[in-house]
C-alpha positions in Angstrom: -47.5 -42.8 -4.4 -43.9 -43.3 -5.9 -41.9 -46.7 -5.0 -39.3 -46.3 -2.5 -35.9 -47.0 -3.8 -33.5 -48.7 -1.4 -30.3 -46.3 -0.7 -27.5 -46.4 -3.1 -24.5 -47.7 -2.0 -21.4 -46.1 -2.1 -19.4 -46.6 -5.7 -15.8 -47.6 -4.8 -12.6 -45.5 -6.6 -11.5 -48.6 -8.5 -12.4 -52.7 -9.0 -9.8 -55.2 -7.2 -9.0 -58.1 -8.1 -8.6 -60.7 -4.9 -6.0 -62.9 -4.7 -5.8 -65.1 -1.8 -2.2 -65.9 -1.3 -0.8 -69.0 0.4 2.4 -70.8 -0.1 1.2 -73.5 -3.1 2.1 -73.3 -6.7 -1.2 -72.8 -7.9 -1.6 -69.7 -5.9 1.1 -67.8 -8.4 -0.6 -68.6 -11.1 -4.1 -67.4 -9.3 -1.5 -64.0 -8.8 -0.1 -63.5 -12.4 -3.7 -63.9 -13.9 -4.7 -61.4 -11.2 -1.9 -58.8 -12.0 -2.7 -59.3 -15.6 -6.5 -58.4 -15.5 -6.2 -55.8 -13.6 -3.7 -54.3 -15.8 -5.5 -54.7 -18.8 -8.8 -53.2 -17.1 -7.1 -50.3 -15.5 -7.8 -52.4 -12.3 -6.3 -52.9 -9.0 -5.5 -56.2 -7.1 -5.8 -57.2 -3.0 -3.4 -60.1 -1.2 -4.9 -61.6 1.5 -3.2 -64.2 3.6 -4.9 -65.6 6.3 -3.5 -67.2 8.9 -4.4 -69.6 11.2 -5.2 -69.0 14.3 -2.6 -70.4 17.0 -4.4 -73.5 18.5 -1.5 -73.5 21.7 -3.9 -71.5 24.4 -2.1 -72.6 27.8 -0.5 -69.0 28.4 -1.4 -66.0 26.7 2.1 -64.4 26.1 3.4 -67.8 24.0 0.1 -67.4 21.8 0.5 -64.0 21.6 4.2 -64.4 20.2 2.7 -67.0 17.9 0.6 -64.4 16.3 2.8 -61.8 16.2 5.3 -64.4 14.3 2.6 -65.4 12.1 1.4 -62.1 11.1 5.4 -61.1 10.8 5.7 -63.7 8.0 2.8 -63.0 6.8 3.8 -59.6 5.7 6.8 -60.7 4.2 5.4 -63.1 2.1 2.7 -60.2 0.9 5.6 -57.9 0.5 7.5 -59.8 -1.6 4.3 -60.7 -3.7 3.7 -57.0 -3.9 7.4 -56.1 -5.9 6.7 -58.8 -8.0 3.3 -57.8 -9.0 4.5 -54.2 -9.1 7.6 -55.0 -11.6 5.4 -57.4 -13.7 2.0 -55.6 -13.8 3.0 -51.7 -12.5 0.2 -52.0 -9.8 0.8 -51.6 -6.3 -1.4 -54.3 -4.5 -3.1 -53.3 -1.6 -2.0 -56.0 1.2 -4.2 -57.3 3.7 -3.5 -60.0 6.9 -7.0 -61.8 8.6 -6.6 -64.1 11.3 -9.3 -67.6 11.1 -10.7 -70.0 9.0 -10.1 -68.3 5.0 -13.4 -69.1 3.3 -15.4 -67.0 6.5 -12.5 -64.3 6.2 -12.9 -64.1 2.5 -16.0 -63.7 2.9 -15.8 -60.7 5.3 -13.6 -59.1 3.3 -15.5 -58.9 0.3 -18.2 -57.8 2.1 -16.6 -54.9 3.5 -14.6 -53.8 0.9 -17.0 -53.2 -2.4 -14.3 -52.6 -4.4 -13.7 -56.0 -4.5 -14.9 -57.8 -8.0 -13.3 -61.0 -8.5 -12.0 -63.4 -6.4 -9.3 -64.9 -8.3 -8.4 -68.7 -6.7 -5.2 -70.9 -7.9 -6.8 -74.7 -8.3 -4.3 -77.5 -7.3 -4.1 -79.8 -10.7 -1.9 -83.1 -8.2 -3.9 -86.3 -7.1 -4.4 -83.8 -4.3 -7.9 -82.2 -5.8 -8.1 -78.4 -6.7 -7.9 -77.2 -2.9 -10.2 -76.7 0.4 -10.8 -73.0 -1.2 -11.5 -73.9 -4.9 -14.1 -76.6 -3.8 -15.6 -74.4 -1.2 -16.2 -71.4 -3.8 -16.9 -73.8 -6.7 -19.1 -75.7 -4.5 -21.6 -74.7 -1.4 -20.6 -71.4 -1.4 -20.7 -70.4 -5.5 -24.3 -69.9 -5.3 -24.0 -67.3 -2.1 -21.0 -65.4 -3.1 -21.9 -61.2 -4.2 -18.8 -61.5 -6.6 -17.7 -63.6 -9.7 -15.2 -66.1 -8.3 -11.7 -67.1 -11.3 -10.5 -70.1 -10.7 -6.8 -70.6 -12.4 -5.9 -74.0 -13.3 -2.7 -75.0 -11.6 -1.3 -76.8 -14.8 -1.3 -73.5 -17.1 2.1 -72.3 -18.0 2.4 -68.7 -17.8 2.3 -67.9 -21.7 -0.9 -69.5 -21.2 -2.2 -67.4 -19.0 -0.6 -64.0 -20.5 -2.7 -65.3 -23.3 -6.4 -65.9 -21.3 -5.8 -63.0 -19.1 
């Protein structure tokens, strides 16, 4: 009797690179070597920016304005992200807004979306460490995650990282 192969999954269009963006300096770099990739491997590249969730819970409308501020700025910040990455790089990022704690969000989203290949993270090079995300994905979660995970040294220049990526 012939072995049973499990089902196939669908093969996605195109590989993503994804960036999760935040407002630190290491984060651009995680975003240049991103955009850089991807454009040498014919690639594409994902935003996410997770927000927090709005801890003020004593009447709905005032959280509900919280979020709908959040998610406002949030979309801003990707937008602008995505014209730089578009005049640097010619991709068009695809842009994405979660709501929670990042790592479990990360987390969903790459197992959702299997075009996603690389997680690409900035690492923080202050007194400061390399960041709650770089020592989660370097750390407990490395050996769980589906994907490779890039970190980007926070003290690279960007020749540097033209050069690497």
């Amino acid at each position: 009797m012939p072995a049973v192969e499990p089902a196939a999954q669908p093969v996605p269009e195109s590989r993503k690179f994804l960036v999760v963006v935040d407002q630190t300096p290491e984060c651009q770099n995680a975003l240049r070597y991103a955009a850089r990739r991807a454009a040498k491997t014919g690639s594409g590249v994902m935003l996410l920016y997770v927000a927090a969730r709005p801890e003020f819970q004593q009447f709905a409308g005032i959280e509900q304005v919280m979020r709908e501020e959040a998610h406002a700025e949030a979309q801003q910040v990707l937008r602008e992200l995505a014209t730089r990455i578009k005049a640097d790089a010619g991709i068009e990022p695809d842009l994405v807004v979660r709501e929670g704690a990042a790592a479990q969000e990360i987390l969903k989203l790459v197992a959702e979306d299997l075009s996603i290949h690389v997680l690409v993270l900035g690492a923080g090079g202050g007194k400061d460490g390399p960041g709650p995300l770089v020592s989660s994905f370097s750390g407990q979660l490395a050996g769980t995650m589906p994907i490779p995970v890039t970190i980007v040294p926070g003290h690279l220049d960007l020749d540097q990282i033209d050069r690497i990526a």
